[in-house]
C-alpha positions as CSV (number, residue, x, y, z in Angstrom):
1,X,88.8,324.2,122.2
2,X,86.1,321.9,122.8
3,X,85.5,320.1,119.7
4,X,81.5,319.4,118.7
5,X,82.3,315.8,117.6
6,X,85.4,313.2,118.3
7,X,85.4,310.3,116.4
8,X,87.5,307.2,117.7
9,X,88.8,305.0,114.9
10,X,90.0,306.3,111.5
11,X,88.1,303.2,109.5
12,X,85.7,303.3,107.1
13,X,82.8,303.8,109.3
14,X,85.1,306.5,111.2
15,X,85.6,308.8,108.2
16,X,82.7,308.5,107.0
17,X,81.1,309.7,110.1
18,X,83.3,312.8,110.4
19,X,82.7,313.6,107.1
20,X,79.3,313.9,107.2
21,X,79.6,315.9,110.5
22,X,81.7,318.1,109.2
23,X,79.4,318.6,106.6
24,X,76.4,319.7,108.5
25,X,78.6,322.1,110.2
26,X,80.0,320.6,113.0
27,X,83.8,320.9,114.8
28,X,85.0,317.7,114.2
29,X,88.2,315.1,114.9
30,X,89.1,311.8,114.6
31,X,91.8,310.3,117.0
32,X,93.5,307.2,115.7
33,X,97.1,305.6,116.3
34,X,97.8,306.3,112.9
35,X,95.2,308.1,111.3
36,X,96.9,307.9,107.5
37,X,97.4,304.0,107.7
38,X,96.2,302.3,104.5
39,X,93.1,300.0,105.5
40,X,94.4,296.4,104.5
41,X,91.1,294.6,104.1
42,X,89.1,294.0,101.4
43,X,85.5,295.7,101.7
44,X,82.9,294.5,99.1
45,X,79.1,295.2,98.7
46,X,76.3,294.6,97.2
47,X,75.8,297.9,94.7
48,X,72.0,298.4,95.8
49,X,72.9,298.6,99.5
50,X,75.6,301.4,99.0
51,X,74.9,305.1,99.1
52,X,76.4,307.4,95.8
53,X,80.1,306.6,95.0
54,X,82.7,308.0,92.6
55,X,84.1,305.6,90.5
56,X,87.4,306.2,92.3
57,X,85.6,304.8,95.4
58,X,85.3,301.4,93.3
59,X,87.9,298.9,92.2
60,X,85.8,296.4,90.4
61,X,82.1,295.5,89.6
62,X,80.8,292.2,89.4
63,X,77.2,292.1,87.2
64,X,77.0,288.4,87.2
65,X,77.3,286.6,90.6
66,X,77.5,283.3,91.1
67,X,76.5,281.2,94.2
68,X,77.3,277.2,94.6
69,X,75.4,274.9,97.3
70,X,74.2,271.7,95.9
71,X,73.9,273.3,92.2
72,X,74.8,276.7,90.9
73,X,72.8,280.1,91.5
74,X,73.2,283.6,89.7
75,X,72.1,286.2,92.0
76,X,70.4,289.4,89.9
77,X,72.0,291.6,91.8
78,X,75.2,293.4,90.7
79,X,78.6,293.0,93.2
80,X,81.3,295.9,93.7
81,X,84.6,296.0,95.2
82,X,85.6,299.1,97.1
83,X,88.5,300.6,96.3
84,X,90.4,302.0,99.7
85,X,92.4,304.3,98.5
86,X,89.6,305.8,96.5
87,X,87.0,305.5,99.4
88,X,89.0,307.2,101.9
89,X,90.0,310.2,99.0
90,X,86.2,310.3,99.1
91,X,85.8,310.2,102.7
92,X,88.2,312.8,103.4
93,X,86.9,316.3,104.4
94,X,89.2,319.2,104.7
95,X,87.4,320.4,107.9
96,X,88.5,317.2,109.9
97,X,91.4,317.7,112.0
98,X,92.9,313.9,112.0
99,X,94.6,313.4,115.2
100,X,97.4,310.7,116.2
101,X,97.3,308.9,119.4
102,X,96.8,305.6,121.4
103,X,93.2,306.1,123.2
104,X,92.6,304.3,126.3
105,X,89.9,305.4,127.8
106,X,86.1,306.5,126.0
107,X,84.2,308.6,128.0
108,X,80.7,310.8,127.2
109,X,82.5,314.5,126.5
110,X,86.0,313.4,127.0
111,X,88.5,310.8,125.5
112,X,91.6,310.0,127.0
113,X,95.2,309.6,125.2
114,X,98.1,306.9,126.1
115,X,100.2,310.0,126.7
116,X,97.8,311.7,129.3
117,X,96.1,313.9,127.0
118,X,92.5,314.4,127.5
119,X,90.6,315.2,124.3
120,X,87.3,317.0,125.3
121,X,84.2,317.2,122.5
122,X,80.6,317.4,123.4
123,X,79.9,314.0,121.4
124,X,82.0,311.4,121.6
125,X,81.5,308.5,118.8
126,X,83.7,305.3,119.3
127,X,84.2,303.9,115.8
128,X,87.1,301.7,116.2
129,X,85.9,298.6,115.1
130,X,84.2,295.4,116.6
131,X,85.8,294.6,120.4
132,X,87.8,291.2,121.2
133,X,84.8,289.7,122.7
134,X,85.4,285.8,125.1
135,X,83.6,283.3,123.3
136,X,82.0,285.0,120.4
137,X,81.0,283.8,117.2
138,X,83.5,285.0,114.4
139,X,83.7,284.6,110.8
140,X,87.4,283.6,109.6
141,X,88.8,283.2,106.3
142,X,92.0,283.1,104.6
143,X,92.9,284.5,101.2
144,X,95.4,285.2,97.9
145,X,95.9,287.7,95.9
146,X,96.1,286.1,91.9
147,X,96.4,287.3,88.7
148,X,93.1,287.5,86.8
149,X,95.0,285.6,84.0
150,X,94.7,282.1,86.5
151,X,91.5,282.2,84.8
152,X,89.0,281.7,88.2
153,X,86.8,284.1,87.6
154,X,85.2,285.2,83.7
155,X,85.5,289.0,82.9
156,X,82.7,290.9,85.2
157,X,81.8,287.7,88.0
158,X,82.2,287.1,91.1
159,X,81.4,284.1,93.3
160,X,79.9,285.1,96.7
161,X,80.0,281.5,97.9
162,X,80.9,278.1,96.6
163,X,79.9,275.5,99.2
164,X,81.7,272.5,97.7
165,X,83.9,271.1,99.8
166,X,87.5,270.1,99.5
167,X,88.6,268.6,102.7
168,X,86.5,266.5,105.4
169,X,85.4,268.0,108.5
170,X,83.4,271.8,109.5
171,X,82.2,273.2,105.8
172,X,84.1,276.2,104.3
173,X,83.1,277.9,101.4
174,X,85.3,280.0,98.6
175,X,84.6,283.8,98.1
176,X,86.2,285.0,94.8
177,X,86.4,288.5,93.6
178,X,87.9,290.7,91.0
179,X,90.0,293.6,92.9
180,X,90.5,295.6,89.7
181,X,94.6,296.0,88.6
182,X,94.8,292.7,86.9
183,X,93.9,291.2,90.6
184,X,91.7,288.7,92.2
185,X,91.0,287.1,95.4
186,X,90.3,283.9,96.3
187,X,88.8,283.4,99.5
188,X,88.7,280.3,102.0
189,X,86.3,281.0,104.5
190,X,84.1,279.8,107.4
191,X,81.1,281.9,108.0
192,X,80.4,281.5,111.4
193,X,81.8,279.4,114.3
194,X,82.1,279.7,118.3
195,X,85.4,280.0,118.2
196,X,86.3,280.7,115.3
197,X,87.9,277.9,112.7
198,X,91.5,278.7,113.1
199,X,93.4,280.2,110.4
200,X,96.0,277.3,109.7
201,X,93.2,275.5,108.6
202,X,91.2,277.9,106.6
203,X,95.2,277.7,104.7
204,X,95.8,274.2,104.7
205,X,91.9,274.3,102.5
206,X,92.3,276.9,100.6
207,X,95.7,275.4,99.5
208,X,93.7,272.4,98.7
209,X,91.7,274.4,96.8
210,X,93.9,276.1,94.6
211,X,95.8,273.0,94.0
212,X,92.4,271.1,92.9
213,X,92.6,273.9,90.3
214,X,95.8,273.4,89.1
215,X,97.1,277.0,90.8
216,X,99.7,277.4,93.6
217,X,98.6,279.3,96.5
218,X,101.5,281.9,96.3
219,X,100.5,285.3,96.6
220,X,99.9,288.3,98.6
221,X,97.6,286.8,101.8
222,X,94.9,288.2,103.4
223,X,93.9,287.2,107.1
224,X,90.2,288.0,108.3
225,X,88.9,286.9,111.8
226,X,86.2,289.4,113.5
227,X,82.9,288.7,115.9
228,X,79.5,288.6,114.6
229,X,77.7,288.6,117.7
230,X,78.9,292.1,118.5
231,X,76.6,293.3,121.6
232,X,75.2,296.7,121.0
233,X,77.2,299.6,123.9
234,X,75.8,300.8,126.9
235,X,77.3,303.8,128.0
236,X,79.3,305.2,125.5
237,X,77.7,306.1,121.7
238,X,79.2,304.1,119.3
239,X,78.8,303.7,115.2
240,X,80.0,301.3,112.6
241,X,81.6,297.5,114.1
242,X,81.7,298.8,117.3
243,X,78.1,300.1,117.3
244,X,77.3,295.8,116.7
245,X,76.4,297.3,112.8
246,X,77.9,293.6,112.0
247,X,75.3,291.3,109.9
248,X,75.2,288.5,112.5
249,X,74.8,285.6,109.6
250,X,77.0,287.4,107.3
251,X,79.8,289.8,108.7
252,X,78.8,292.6,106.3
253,X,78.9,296.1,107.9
254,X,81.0,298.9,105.8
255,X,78.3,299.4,103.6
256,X,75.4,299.9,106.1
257,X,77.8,302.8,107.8
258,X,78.9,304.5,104.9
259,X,74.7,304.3,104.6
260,X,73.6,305.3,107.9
261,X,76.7,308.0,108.1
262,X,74.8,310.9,106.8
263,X,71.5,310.6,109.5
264,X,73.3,310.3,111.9
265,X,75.2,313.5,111.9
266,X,72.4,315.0,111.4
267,X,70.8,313.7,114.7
268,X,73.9,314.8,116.6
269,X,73.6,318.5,115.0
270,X,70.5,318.6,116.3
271,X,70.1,319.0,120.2
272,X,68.8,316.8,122.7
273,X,68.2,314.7,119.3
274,X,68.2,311.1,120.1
275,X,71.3,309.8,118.3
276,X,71.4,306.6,119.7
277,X,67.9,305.7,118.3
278,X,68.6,306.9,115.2
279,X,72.0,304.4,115.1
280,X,69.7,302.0,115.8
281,X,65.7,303.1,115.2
282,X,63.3,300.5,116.6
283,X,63.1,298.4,113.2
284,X,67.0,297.8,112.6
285,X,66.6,296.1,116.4
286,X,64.3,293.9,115.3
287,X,66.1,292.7,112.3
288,X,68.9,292.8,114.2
289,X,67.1,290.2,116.7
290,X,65.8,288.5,113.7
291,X,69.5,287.8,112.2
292,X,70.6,286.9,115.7
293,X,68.7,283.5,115.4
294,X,69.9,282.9,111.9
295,X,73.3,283.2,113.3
296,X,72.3,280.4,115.6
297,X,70.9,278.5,112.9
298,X,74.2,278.1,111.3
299,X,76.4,277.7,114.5
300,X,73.8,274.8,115.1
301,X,73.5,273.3,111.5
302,X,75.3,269.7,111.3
303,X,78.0,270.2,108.9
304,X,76.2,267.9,106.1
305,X,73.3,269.9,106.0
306,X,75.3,273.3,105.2
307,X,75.3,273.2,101.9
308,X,71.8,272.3,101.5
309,X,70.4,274.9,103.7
310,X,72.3,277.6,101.7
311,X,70.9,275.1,98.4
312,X,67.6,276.6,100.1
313,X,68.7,280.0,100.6
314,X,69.5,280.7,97.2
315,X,66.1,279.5,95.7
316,X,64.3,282.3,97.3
317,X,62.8,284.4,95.6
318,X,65.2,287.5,95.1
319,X,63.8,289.8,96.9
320,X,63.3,287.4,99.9
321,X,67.4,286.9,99.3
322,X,67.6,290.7,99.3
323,X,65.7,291.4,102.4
324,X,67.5,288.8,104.6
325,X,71.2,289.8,103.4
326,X,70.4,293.8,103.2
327,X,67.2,294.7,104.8
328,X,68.0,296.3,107.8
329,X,65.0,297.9,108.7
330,X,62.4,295.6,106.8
331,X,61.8,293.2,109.8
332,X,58.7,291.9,107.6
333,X,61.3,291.2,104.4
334,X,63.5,289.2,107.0
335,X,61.1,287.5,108.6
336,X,59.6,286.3,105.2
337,X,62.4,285.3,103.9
338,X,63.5,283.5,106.8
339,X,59.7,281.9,107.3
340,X,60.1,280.8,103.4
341,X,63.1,279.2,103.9
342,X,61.8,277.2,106.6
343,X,58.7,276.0,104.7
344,X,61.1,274.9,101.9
345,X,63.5,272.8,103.9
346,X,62.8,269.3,104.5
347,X,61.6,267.9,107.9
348,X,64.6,267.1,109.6
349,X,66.0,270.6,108.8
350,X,63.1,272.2,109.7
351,X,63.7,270.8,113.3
352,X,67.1,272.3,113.8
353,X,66.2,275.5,112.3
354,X,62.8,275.7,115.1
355,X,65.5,274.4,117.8
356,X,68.0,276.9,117.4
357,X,66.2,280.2,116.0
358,X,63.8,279.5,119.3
359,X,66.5,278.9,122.4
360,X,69.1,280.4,123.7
């Protein structure tokens, strides 16, 4: 049988595509090395940029959010933490036939298995996350699993970033969240960096961290390192990381494919529809463009001025905040916002943020 749709990649953006294919009717697999393993990672978004959920589908909600550069911000704008389990009950469809095996080839109309098998569909979707890529940018961070009862986070917060420093050299910030169960996370992480800033040292601070807090770093760890610079595929379609659906300044993409999942099966359902444009229409290209030169902004930025250009950031007006962070097809939003920014920032700022968001 020749299957109508193959997804590669059982993640979040995998499922969710086959989901919604198999939803608008069409024959669908997904082909992963192990298809039922729990996702490890910790997926949160902002609760305007996600589509319907159940509340099984969320672990935690944050309504007050708190952001530290040079002083403290509370962003309006309410902050949820997914719960896997619950997304991927959500995500599963029983029309989906879940396939196991080691893929090593992507091809249009045919994938190819470790073992020799040759898994033919008429559309072909890789989904398996954001490619290894030589010299890329990459966001790393390091982080432990707490009890709530350490006390670093109030009932119902959440601190996207806290820019004060704890140790001398390339600034990190903390990301805190509640997970739900009596759980939080505390977060060491460096946003973006060519190569990334390597993990024993993203440990060594957030250990310094903690300790400045009177708390012991023991816990369950969590390990992140993925590229933000993810070039869009020629050749094969693609959705999700692998599709270069990665926020270039921020590393944010679950919630933009669990978004986009639902339009885009409809484009493959329809023939000679042109998927590809619809994965990435004309305005997502040029946000996408847009965030590419923020992304050089901050791999340019001398370390002492890091926490003052996010001191600037978070003075926007929300919506300006909004548009940068989550506005993937409002390439007027971004560029306001990223415009405003400029006009705010002091001269010598403004010099590195022309240099960088105008060369290559």
């Amino acid at each position: 049988m020749v299957l109508d749709v193959l997804v590669v990649g059982a993640g979040p953006a995998g499922l969710a595509l086959a989901a919604s294919c198999a939803r608008v009717g069409l024959a669908t697999a997904v082909v992963d090395r192990a298809p039922q393993r729990p996702w490890r990672a910790t997926y949160g978004a902002w609760a305007d940029e996600l589509p319907a959920l159940p509340d099984t589908a969320i672990a935690a909600r944050a309504s007050r959010v708190r952001a530290v550069a040079l002083t403290e911000h509370v962003l309006p704008r309410e902050y949820v933490v997914l719960d896997n389990a619950g997304l991927r009950a959500h995500l599963a469809h029983p029309e989906v036939d879940l396939r196991t095996g080691r893929v090593v080839a992507v091809r249009p109309g045919e994938v190819e298995l470790a073992d020799g098998t040759r898994m033919p569909a008429h559309t072909v979707v890789d989904a398996s996350g954001a490619p290894a890529a030589r010299g890329a940018a990459e966001q790393t961070a390091v982080g432990v699993v707490l009890p709530e009862s350490c006390g670093v986070l109030a009932p119902g917060e959440a601190v996207f970033m806290d820019w004060r420093q704890v140790a001398p050299g390339e600034p990190t910030f903390c990301y805190t969240l509640p997970l739900g169960g009596g759980e939080v996370l505390v977060e060491e992480t460096s946003l973006a960096r060519r190569p990334g800033l390597p993990l024993p040292v993203l440990r060594e601070r957030l250990a310094a961290r903690l300790a400045a807090a009177g708390l012991s770093a023991g816990g369950r760890e969590e390990l992140v390192r993925f590229p933000l610079d993810v070039p869009t595929p020629r050749g094969r379609l693609a959705f999700g990381a692998a599709a270069g659906m990665v926020h270039p300044a921020s590393g944010y993409s679950v919630a933009t494919a669990l978004g986009a999942a639902p339009s885009v099966a409809e484009a493959i359902a329809v023939t000679n529809s042109p998927v590809r444009r619809n994965i990435w229409p004309l305005r997502a290209k040029m946000v996408h463009a847009l965030r590419l030169r923020g992304l050089a902004v901050l791999l340019r930025l001398p370390a002492r001025d890091v926490p003052l250009f996010f001191e600037l950031f978070f003075t926007l007006p929300p919506g300006l905040q909004r548009a940068y962070l989550s506005g993937r097809t409002d390439p007027s939003g971004t560029t306001a916002a990223m415009l405003a920014l400029w006009r705010a920032a002091p001269w010598r700022l403004r010099g590195v943020i022309a240099r960088a968001a105008t060369t290559r």
